[in-house]
N, C-alpha and C positions, 0 to 999 in steps of 0.2 A: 859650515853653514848652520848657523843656530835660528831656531822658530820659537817662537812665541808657543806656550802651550796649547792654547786654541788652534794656532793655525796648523801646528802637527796632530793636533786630534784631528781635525780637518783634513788632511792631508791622509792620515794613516786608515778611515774611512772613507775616502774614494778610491784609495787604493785597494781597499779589501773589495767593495761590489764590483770594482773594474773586475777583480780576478773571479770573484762568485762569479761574472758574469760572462764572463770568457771562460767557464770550467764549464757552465751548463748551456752555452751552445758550442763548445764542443762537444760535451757527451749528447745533446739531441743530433746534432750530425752525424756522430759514429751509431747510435741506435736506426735513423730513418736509414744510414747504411745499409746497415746489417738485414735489417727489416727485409723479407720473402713475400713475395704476392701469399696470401694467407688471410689468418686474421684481422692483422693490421692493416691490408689491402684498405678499407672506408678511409684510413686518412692519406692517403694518395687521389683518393675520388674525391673526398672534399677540397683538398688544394688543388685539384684542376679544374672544379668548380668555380670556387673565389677567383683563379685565375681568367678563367672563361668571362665570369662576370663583368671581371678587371674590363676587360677586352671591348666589352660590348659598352661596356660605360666611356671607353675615350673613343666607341666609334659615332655615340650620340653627339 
C-alpha cells in the first residue's frame, strides 16, 4: 500500500499524538492510583466537587 507523501506525513502525525496521547493518560491513571490521602488529597476534593456540581446542573 503506497501513500502519497502528504498523506503519510498525515498519517504518521496522528499516529504519534494518538500514542502521546494514550502514554499520558496512562501515566495520569497510574499516578491518581498510586496517589494516598495526603498531599494530593485537594485533587480528589476538587473532582467530587465538579462532579457534585455536574449533579446539580442536570437536576435543574
Amino acid at each position: 500500500m503506497y501513500m502519497s507523501p502528504p498523506e503519510h506525513t498525515l498519517v504518521l502525525v496522528l499516529v504519534l499524538v494518538l500514542v502521546l496521547v494514550l502514554v499520558l493518560v496512562l501515566v495520569l491513571v497510574l499516578v491518581l492510583r498510586r496517589e494516598e490521602p495526603g498531599p494530593g488529597a485537594g485533587l480528589h476534593e476538587a473532582g467530587a466537587t465538579a462532579s457534585v456540581r455536574a449533579r446539580n446542573d442536570d437536576d435543574g
